[in-house]
C-alpha positions in Angstrom: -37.9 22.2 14.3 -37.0 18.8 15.6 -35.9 16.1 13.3 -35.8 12.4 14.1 -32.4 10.9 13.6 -30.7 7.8 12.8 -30.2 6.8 16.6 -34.8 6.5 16.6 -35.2 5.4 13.3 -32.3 3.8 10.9 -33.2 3.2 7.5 -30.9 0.8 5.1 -27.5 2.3 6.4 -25.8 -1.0 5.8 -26.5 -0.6 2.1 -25.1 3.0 2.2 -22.0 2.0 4.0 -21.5 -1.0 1.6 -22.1 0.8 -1.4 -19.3 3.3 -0.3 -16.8 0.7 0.4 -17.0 -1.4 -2.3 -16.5 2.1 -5.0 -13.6 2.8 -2.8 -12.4 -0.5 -3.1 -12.6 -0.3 -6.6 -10.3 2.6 -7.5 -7.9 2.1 -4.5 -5.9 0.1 -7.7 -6.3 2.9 -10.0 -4.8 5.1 -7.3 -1.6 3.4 -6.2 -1.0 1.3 -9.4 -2.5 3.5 -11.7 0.3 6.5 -10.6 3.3 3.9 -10.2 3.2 4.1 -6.7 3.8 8.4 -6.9 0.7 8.6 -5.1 -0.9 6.0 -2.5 -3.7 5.4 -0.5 -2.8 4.2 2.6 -5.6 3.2 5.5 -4.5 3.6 8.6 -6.1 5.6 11.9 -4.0 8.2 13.3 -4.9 10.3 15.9 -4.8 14.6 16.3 -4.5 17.2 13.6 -1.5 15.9 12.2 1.4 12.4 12.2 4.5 13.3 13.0 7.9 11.0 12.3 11.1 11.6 13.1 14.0 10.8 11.2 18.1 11.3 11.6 19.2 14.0 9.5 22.2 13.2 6.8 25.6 14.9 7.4 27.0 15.8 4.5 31.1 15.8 6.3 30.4 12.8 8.3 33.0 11.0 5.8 36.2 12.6 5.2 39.9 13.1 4.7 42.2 11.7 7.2 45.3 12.7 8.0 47.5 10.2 8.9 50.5 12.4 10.1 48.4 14.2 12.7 47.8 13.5 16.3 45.6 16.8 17.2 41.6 16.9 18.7 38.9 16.7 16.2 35.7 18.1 16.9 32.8 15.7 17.0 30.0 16.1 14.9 26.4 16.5 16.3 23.5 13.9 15.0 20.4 15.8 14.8 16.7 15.2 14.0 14.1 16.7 11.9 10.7 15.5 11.4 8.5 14.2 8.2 5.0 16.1 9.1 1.4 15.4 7.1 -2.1 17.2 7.8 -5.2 16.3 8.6 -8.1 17.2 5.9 -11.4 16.7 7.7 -14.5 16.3 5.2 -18.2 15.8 5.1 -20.5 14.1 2.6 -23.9 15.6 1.8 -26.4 16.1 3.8 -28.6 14.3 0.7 -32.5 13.9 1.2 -34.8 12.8 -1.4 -38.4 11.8 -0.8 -39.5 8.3 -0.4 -42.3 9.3 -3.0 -39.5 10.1 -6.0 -37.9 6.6 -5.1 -41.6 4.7 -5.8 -41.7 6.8 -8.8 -38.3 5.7 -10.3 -38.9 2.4 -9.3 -36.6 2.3 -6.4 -36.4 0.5 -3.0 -34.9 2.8 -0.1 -32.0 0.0 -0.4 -31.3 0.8 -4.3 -31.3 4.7 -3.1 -29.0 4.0 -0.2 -26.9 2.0 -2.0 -26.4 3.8 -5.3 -25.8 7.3 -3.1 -22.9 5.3 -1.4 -21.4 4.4 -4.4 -21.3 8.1 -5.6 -20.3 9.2 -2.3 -17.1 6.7 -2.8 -16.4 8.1 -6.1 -16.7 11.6 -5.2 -14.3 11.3 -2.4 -12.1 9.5 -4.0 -12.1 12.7 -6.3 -11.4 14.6 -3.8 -8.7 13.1 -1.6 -6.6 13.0 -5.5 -7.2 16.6 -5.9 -6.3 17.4 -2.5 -3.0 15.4 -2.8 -2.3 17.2 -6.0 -2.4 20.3 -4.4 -0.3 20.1 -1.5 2.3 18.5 -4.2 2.2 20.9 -6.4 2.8 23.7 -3.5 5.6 21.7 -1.9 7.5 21.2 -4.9 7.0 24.7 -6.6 8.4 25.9 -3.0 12.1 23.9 -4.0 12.8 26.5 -6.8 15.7 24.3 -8.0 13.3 21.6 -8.8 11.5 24.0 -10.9 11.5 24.9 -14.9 9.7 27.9 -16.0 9.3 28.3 -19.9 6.9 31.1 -19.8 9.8 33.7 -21.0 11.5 31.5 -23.6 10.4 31.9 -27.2 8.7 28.5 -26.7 5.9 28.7 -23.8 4.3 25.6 -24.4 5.3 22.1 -23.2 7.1 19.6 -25.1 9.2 16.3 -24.9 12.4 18.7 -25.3 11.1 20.7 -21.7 9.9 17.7 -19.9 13.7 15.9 -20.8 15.1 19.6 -19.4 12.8 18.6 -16.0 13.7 15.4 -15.3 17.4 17.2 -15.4 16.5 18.8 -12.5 17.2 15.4 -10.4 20.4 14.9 -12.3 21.7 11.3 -11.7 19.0 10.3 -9.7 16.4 11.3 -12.8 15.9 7.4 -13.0 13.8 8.4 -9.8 10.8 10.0 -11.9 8.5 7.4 -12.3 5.3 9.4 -13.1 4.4 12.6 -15.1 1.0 14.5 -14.2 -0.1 16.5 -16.8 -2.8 19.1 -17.3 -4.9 18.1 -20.5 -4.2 21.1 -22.3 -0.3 20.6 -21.5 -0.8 16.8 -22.7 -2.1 17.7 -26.1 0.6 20.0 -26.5 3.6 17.6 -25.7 1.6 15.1 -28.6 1.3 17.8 -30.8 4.7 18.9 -30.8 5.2 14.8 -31.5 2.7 14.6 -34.5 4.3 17.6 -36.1 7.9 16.4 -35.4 7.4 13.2 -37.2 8.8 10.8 -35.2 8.0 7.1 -36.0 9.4 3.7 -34.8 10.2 1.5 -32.2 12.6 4.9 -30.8 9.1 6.9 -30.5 9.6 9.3 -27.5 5.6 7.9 -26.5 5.3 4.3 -26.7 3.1 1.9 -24.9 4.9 -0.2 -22.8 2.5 -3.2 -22.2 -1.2 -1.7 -21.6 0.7 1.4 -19.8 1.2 4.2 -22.1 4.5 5.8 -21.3 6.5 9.1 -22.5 10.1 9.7 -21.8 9.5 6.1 -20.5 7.8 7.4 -17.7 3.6 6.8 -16.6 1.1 9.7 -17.2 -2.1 10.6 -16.1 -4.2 13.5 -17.2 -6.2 15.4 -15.1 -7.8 18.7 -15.0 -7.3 19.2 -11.3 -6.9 23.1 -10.1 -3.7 22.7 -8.8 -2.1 22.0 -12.2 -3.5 25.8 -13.8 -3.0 29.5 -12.9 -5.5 31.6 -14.2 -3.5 34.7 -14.7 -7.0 36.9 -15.3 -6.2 39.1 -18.7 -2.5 37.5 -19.3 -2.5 33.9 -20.5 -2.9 31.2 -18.4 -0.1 29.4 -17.2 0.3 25.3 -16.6 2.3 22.6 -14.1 3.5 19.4 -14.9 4.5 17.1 -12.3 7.4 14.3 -12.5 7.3 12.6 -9.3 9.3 9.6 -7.9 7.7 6.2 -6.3 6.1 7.5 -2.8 5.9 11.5 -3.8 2.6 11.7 -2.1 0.4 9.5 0.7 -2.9 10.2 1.5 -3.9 8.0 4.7 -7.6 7.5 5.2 -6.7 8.1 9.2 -10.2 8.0 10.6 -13.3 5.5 10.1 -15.5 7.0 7.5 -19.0 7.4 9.9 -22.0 6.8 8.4 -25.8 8.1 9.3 -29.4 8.0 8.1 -32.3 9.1 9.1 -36.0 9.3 8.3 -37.9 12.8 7.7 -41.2 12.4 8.7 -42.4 16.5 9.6 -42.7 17.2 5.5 -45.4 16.7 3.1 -43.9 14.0 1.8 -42.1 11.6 3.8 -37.8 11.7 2.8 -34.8 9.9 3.8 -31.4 12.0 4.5 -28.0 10.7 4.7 -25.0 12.1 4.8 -21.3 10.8 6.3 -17.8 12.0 7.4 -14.2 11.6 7.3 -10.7 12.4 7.1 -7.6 11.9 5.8 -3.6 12.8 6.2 -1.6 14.4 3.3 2.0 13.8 3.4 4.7 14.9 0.7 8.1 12.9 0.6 11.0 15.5 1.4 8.7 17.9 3.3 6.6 18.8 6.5 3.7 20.8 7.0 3.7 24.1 8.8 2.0 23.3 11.6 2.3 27.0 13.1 1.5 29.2 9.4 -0.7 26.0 7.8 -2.6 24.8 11.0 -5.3 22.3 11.7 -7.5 21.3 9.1 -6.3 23.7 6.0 -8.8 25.2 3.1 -7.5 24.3 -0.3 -5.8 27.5 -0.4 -4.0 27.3 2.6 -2.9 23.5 1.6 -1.5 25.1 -1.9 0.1 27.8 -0.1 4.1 26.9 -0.8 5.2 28.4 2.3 3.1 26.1 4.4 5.4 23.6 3.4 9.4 23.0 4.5 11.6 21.0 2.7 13.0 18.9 5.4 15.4 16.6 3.5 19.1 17.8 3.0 19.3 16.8 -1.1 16.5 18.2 -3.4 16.8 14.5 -5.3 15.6 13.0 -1.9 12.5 15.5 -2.3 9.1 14.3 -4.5 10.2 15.4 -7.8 10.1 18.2 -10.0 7.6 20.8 -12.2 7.5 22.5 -15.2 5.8 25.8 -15.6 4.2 26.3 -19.3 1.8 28.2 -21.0 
């Protein structure tokens, strides 16, 4: 069965395309301000699978005692490279197809369609490209073991202000780092809880709002149900991750042109309109690199959360994107 497509017959794309970029344009704020800057959108083409950028690693005995009262060789120290490393995600959006018939029905031009699918298209993948980020975070950070807490054999499973403080003592003097805390709801609720119950009042609360940005441990929050941030642990009880993450933990660069098509389906009953678009974009995690050998091109989800997929590339954990807590 042959279809016509958009290169015959092009129906209201600009609206589609429009409608898409102005949505994006609207949360791009919400996702680089409203995270503190642990997690940016970037736009910026690159080309291939993956971005690659080199950087000098640190050596730890490059300064050291000298002995003034000897004359003898000294070895010289090699400079050596590594490599940050983000992946490609490749994604589609839709096909979607409705008839022109339904649009006269609700009242709606072909434009009003287009243009109200764009904007759902722009939210959705904005959706997406967070949850994505999340979980290649969450995998490269639970792979750093000494940037991990687990509660989940103490007396108290559940999250509170007392384990998050514990976290953040995972980056030791550089704890200042930890600008942002990502919480599951349920582990949200149980960190306020544990406040409500504790009774603390004042202008020393442990949750304040600083401004119009609600704060704990003087720190920005978000809540979000994302997979990443659960383990379903099937007849044993579920387990949680909380995030703390410095300025720049995660980028997600929109590296190709979103591409936009629409078409006209005129071999039906009824006569319909199809669009549908695609794109890409790069994950990268601060302290890390993606295994371009076990990972590969284009990763599922699972392979993206995988923690072996990812290799800590920088020489001190506190140079890394920050730390997690493992509740019930």
């Amino acid at each position: 069965m042959a279809i016509g497509v958009y290169s015959t017959f092009k129906v209201y794309e600009p609206e589609f395309q429009t409608g898409m970029v102005e949505g994006l344009n609207q949360n791009v704020a919400l996702f680089n301000e409203g995270t503190r800057g642990a997690i940016r959108l970037i736009p910026r083409a690159l080309n291939g699978h993956y971005s690659k950028e080199a950087f000098f690693e640190d050596v730890a005995s490059l300064v050291t005692r000298r002995d003034i009262g000897n004359v003898s060789t000294i070895a010289d120290i090699d400079l050596t490279q590594d490599e940050v490393i983000s992946v490609k995600i490749n994604r589609k959006v839709g096909p979607v197809a409705k008839t022109l018939d339904s649009m006269r029905k609700a009242g709606l031009s072909e434009a009003d369609a287009s243009r109200a699918f764009g904007k759902l298209a722009a939210t959705r993948k904005l959706k997406d490209m967070v949850n994505t980020a999340i979980i290649g975070l969450e995998a490269a950070i639970e792979g750093n073991t000494a940037m991990n807490l687990d509660i989940t054999s103490e007396s108290t499973k559940t999250a509170s202000v007392y384990a998050l403080n514990r976290t953040l003592a995972k980056f030791g003097d550089a704890a200042g780092d930890i600008v942002f805390f990502l919480f599951h709801s349920k582990v949200l609720f149980d960190v306020t809880n544990g406040q409500i119950t504790g009774g603390v009042s004042g202008i020393a609360d442990l949750v304040s709002f600083n401004g119009a940005q609600q704060s704990i441990l003087g720190r920005g929050w978000a809540m979000t149900d994302c997979p990443a941030l659960t383990d379903a642990n099937g007849s044993a009880t579920d387990t949680y991750n909380t995030l703390g993450l410095v300025s720049g933990a995660c980028e997600v660069t929109e590296s190709e042109p979103d591409v936009f098509a629409t078409d006209s389906i005129t071999d039906k009953e009824n006569l319909a309109v199809r669009w549908r678009s695609e794109h890409a974009f790069n994950v990268k995690v601060k302290g890390f690199k993606w295994n371009t050998t076990g990972g590969g091109v284009n990763p599922s989800d699972s392979t993206l959360g995988t923690t072996s997929n990812w290799t800590q590339v920088a020489y001190d954990d506190k140079l890394t994107a920050g730390v997690r807590l493992d509740s019930q």
